[in-house]
MARVEX-651946 format. One record per residue (C-alpha): x, y, z. Coordinates in steps of 0.2 Angstrom, whole numbers, padded with zeros to 4 digits, always signed. Layout:
! MARVEX-651946
XYZ/...
! end
This chain:
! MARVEX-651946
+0000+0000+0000/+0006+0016-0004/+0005+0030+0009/+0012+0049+0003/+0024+0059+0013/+0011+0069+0018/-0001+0056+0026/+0015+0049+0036/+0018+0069+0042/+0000+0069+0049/+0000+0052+0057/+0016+0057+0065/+0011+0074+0071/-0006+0065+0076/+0005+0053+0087/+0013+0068+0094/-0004+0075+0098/-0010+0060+0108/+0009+0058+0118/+0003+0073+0125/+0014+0089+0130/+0031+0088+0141/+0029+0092+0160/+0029+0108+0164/+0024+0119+0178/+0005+0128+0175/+0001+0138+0157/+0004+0157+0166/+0014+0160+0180/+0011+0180+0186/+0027+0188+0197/+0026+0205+0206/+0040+0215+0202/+0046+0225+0217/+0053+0240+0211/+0060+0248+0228/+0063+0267+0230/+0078+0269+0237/+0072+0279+0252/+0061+0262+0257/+0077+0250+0259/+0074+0242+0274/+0055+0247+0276/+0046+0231+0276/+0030+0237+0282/+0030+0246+0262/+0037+0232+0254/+0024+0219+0264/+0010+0232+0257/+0016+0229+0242/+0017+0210+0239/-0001+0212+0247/-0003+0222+0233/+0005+0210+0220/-0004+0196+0228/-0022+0201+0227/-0018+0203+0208/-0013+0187+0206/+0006+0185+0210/+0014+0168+0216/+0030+0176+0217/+0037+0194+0222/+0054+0198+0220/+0064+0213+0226/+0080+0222+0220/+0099+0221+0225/+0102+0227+0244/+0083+0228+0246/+0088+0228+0267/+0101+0243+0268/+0102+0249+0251/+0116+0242+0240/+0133+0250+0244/+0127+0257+0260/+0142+0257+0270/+0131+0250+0285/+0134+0233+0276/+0149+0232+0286/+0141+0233+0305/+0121+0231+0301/+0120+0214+0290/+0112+0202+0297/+0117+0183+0295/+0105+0172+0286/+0096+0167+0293/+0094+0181+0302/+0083+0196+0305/+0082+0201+0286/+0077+0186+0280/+0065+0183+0293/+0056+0198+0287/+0055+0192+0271/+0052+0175+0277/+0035+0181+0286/+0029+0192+0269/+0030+0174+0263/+0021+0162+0275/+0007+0176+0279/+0004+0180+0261/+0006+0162+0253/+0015+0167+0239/+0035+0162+0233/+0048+0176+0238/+0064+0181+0230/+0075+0194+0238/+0093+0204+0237/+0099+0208+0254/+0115+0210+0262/+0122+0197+0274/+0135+0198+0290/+0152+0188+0283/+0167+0186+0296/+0172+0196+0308/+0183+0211+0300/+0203+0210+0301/+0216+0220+0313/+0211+0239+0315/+0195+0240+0312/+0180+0245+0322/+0174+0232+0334/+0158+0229+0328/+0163+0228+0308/+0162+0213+0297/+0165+0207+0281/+0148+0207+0269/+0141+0199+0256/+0129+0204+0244/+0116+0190+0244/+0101+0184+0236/+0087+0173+0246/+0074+0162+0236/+0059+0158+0249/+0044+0147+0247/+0026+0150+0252/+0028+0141+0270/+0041+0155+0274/+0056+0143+0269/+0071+0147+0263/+0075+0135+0247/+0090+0144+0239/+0104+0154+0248/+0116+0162+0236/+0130+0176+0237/+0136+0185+0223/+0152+0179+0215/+0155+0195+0202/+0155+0207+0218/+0158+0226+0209/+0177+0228+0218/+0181+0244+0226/+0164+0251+0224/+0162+0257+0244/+0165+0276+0246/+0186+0276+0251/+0182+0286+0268/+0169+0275+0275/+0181+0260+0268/+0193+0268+0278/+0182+0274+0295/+0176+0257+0297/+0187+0245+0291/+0204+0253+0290/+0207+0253+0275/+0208+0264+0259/+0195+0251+0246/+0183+0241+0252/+0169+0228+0242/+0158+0214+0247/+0165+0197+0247/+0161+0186+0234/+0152+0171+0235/+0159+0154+0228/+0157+0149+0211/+0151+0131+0215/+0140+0135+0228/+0129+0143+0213/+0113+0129+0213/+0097+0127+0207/+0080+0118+0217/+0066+0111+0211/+0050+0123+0212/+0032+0125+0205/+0043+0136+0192/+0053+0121+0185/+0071+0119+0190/+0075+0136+0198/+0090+0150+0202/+0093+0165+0208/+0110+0178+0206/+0113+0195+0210/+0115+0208+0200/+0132+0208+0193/+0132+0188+0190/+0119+0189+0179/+0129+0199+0165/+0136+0190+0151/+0153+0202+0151/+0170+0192+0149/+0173+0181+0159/+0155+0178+0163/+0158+0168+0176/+0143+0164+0185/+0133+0162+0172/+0145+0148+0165/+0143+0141+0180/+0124+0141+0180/+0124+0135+0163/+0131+0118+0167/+0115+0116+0178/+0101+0118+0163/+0090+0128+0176/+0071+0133+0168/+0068+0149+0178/+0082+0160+0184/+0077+0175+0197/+0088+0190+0198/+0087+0204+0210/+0096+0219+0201/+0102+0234+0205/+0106+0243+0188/+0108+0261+0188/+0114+0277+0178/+0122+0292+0179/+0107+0303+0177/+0085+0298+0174/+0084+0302+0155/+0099+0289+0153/+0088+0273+0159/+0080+0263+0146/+0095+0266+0135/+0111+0251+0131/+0118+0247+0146/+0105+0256+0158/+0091+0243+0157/+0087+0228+0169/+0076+0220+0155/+0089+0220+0142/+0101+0212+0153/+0089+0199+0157/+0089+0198+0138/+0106+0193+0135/+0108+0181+0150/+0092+0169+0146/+0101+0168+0126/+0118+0166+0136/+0110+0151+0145/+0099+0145+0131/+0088+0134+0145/+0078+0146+0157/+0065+0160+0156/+0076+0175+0166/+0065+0189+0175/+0071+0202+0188/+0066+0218+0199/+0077+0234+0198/+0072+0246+0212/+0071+0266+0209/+0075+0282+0216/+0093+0292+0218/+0109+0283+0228/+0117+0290+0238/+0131+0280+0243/+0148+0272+0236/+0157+0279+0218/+0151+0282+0204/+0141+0295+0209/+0127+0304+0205/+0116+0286+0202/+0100+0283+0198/+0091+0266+0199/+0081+0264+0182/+0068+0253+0186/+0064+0244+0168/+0060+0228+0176/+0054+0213+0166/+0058+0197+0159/+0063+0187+0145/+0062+0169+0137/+0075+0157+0134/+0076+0162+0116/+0081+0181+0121/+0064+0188+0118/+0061+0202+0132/+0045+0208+0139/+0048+0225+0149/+0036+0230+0164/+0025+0244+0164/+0026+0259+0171/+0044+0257+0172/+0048+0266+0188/+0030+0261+0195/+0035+0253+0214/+0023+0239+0209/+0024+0230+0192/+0017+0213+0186/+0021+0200+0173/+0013+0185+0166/+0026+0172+0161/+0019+0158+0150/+0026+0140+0151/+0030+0140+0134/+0040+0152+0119/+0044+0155+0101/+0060+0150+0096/+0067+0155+0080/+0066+0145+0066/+0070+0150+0047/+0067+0136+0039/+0050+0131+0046/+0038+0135+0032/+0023+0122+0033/+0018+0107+0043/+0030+0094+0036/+0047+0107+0041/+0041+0109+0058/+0038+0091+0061/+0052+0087+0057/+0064+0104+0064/+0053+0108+0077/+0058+0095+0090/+0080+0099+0086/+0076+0117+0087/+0066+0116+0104/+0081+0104+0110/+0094+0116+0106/+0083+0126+0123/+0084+0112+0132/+0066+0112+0129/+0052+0100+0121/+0041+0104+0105/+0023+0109+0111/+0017+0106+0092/+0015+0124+0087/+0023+0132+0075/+0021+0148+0064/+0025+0153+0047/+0032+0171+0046/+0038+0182+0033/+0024+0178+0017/+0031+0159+0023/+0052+0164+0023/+0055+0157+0042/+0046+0154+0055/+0048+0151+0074/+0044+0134+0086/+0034+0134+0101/+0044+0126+0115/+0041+0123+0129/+0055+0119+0145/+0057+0101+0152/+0052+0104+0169/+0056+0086+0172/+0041+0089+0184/
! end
């Protein structure tokens, strides 16, 4: 009996069809997107009001920026961190358990006790990042490996440490982990570990561990306002280039706002521009950007590119290799771009869940 090449393309797409979809984690996930002001670092009556906020609109996760306890380059780091667990994450932990949702935080943690000439009550500090599920547990513990050297101001360096330069101490590369969660196999880094800049590190790092969903508290800043949104000046974007760096996970973020007044580099300005984007690269930006409160709605699945999908019989057969190179499985969509030039593959990450 003879059977055309396009009767065995439907029998085998229909034999996809009734195989079903990978596992994943449920069709929508909503994240609150805490974008801080400066001036609330630390005020956790404001930021519980607004994951109350993000939770009546549908959140199962809020995340807040970099330094979200003292304010990131505060020299307070270095006699007000907490450990952790500690006070700070605590706090963070109760927003969680009282509110039922998934929280992911930046905050500063007490390291060892600083060396010969200091002020008695100064430590070392890392600049951490605390992943905490909905019982007020904290899953993932991690502390930033691409610390910003020298970034303290020189005088409170040298009041409080003795000595002229001062940074947070980094974290260790192979203590970077993921844990399983109702997001898929999950992450979180601070800031600076999530930019693909030579070496990139971290990332690298990360990248050996095929994570689905990647959390970063940021704390991206320019010189002056009318500069954010622009290269360089734009949480998003940077989300943007580590999800294509990592090729796995869907990456999303909160930048807080508001002038900072501490360490170099000043004047500073925290830009806001919080979003996500999808393992392919594609970013979705919050709005209003400098809102305190934003909200995204991340699906379980994305497009990734695909030129030579033109019709049903490429993406049968492209599809499923395309959606691999993601480290994800074929959801048996497809679309044709371009008057039929390209197209793109629906993928969706295996969750493994």
């Amino acid at each position: 009996m003879f059977v055309s090449w396009q009767g065995i393309t439907a029998i085998f797409t229909f034999a996809l069809l009734l195989l079903g979809s990978p596992a994943s984690r449920a069709a929508e996930l909503t994240v609150g997107l805490v974008q801080l002001r400066t001036a609330d670092a630390g005020n956790f009556q404001v930021m519980k009001a607004l994951a109350v906020e993000a939770k009546n609109q549908g959140a199962e996760l809020v995340v807040y920026p970099e330094a979200s306890d003292l304010g990131w380059l505060n020299p307070a780091a270095f006699t007000q961190a907490e450990p952790i667990p500690g006070r700070y994450s605590a706090a963070f932990a109760a927003i969680a358990s009282e509110l039922g949702v998934w929280v992911a935080a930046g905050l500063t943690e007490r390291g060892p006790k600083a060396g010969l000439g200091s002020n008695p009550d100064a430590f070392e500090a890392y600049d951490a990042g605390i992943l905490i599920n909905s019982k007020g547990q904290i899953v993932i513990h991690h502390r930033q490996f691409n610390v910003v050297q020298n970034a303290f101001d020189p005088a409170a360096c040298q009041s409080i440490l003795n000595r002229p330069q001062c940074s947070y101490t980094p974290g260790e590369k192979d203590d970077i982990k993921i844990a399983r969660t109702p997001f898929g196999r999950t992450a979180i880094l601070v800031c600076a570990d999530a930019y693909t800049y030579a070496p990139a590190a971290a990332l690298e790092q990360l990248k050996k561990l095929t994570p689905d969903f990647v959390i970063v508290p940021w704390g991206v800043t320019a010189a002056a306002q009318n500069q954010c949104g622009g290269q360089g000046f734009n949480a998003t974007t940077y989300a943007s280039e580590a999800a294509a760096y990592l090729k796995s996970a869907f990456v999303v973020g909160a930048n807080a706002t508001g002038e900072r007044s501490y360490g170099r580099f000043l004047p500073s300005v925290y830009c806001g521009d919080s979003g996500y984007a999808s393992p392919s690269g594609d970013a979705v930006e919050a709005t209003p950007t400098t809102s305190a409160l934003v909200l995204v709605h991340i699906p379980d699945s994305f497009q990734a590119p695909a030129p030579l999908v033109t019709n049903e019989m490429s993406a049968v057969h492209l599809c499923p290799v395309v959606c691999n190179s993601f480290a994800s499985d074929w959801n048996h969509q497809w679309k044709a771009t371009d008057a039929g030039r390209g197209g793109s593959c629906g993928c969706i990450p295996d969750t493994g869940q």
